[in-house]
C-alpha positions as CSV (number, residue, x, y, z in Angstrom):
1,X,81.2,119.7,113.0
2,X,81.4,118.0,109.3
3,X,84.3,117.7,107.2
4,X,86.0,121.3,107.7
5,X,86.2,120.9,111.6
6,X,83.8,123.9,111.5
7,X,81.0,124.7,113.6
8,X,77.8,125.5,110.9
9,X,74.7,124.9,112.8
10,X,72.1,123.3,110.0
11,X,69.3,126.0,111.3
12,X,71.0,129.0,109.8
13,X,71.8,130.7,106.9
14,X,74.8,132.5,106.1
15,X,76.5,134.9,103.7
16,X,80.1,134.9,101.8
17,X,81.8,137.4,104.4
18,X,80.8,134.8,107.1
19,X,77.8,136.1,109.2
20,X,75.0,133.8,110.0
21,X,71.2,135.1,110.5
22,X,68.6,132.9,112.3
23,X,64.8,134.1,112.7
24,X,63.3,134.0,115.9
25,X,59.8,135.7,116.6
26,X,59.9,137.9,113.7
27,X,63.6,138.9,114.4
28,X,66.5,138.5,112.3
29,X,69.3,137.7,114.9
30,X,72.9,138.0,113.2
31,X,76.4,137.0,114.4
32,X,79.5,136.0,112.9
33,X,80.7,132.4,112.2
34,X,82.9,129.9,113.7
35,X,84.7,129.8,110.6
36,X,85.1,133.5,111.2
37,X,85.8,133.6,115.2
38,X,88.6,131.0,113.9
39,X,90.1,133.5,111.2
40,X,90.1,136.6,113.6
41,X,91.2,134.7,116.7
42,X,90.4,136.2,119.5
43,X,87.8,139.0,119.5
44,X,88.9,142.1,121.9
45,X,86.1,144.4,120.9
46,X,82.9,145.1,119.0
47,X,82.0,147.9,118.0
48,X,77.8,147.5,117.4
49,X,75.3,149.2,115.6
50,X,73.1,151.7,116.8
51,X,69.0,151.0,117.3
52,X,66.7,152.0,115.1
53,X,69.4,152.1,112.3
54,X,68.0,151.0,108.8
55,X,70.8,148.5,107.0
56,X,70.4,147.1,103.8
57,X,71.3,143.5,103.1
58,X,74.9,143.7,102.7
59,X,76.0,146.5,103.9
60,X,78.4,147.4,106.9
61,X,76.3,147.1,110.0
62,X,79.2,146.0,113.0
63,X,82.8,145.9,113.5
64,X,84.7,143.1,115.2
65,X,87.9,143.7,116.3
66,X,90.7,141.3,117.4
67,X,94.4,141.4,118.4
68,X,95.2,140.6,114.5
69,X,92.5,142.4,112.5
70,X,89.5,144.7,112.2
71,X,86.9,142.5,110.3
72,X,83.6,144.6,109.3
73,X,80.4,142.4,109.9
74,X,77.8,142.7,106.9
75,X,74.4,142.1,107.6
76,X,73.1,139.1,106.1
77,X,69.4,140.5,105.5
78,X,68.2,144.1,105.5
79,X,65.9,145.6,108.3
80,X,65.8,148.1,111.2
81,X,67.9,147.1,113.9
82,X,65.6,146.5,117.2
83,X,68.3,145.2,119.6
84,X,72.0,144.8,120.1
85,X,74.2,142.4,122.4
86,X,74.9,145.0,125.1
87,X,77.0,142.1,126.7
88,X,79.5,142.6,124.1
89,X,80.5,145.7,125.8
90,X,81.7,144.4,128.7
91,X,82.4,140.8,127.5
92,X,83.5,140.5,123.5
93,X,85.1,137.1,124.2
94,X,81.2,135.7,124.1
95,X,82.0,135.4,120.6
96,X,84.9,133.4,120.7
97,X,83.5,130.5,123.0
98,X,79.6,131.0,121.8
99,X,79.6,132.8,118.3
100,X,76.0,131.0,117.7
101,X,74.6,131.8,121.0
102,X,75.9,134.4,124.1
103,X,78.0,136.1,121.0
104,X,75.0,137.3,118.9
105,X,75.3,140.9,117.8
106,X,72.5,142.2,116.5
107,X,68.5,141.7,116.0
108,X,67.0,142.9,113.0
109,X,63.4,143.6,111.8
110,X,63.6,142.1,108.6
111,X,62.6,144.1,105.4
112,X,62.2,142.1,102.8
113,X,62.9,138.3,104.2
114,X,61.7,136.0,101.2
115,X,64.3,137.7,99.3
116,X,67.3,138.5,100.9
117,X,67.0,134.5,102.3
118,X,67.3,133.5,98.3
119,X,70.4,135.2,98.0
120,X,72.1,133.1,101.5
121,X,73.7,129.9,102.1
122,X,72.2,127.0,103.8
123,X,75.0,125.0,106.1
124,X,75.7,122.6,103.6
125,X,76.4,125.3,100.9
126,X,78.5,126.9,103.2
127,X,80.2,124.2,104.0
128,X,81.5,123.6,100.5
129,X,82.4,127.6,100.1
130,X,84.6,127.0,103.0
131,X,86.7,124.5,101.4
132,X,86.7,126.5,97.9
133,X,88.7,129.6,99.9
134,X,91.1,126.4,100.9
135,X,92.1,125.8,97.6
């Protein structure tokens, strides 16, 4: 959990608006944090992106809505999308209880991977963004 009481699995990387990306099998899979989950409490819809869409690192790619906020999920990498968490549809609360796993939003065929990688967070470095927003 580490010092912030946070969920930031060590396997991912993440950006400053709080996504994560993990590869798996060629496939950027992209989700949004604990840390995020926490700040939005608890997720009532999403709205996901449509396959085949081409999103550039950073840019808009999802919406997550809650009973407090509409928070727009930026995609950690660039790429085409190949896939998208269907069960989100039916069942947005995945990404309150499993924002690293069941709550997954959407699978990317990464672009330009090397790159876009340099420019993310590994857990620990994350970890100590967190606690700068504290301040």
């Amino acid at each position: 959990m580490g010092m912030s009481g946070y969920n930031i699995p060590e396997d991912l990387r993440y950006n400053k608006e709080h996504e994560w990306v993990k590869i798996e099998d060629d496939a950027a899979i992209i989700g949004i944090t604990d840390y995020a989950v926490k700040s939005l409490h608890d997720v009532v819809y999403v709205s996901l992106p449509e396959v085949g869409l081409k999103i550039d690192q950073g840019s808009v790619a999802a919406t997550v809505e809650s009973i407090k906020a509409v928070s727009e999920v930026y995609s950690p990498v660039g790429g085409v999308v190949v896939e998208v968490n269907k069960a989100l549809d039916m069942s947005p609360e995945k990404i309150n209880t499993s924002p690293y796993s069941e709550g997954w939003i959407f699978k990317l065929k990464p672009i330009n991977l090397e790159a876009d990688f340099k420019k993310l967070m590994k857990s620990g470095e994350y970890l100590t963004y967190l606690d700068s927003l504290k301040k």
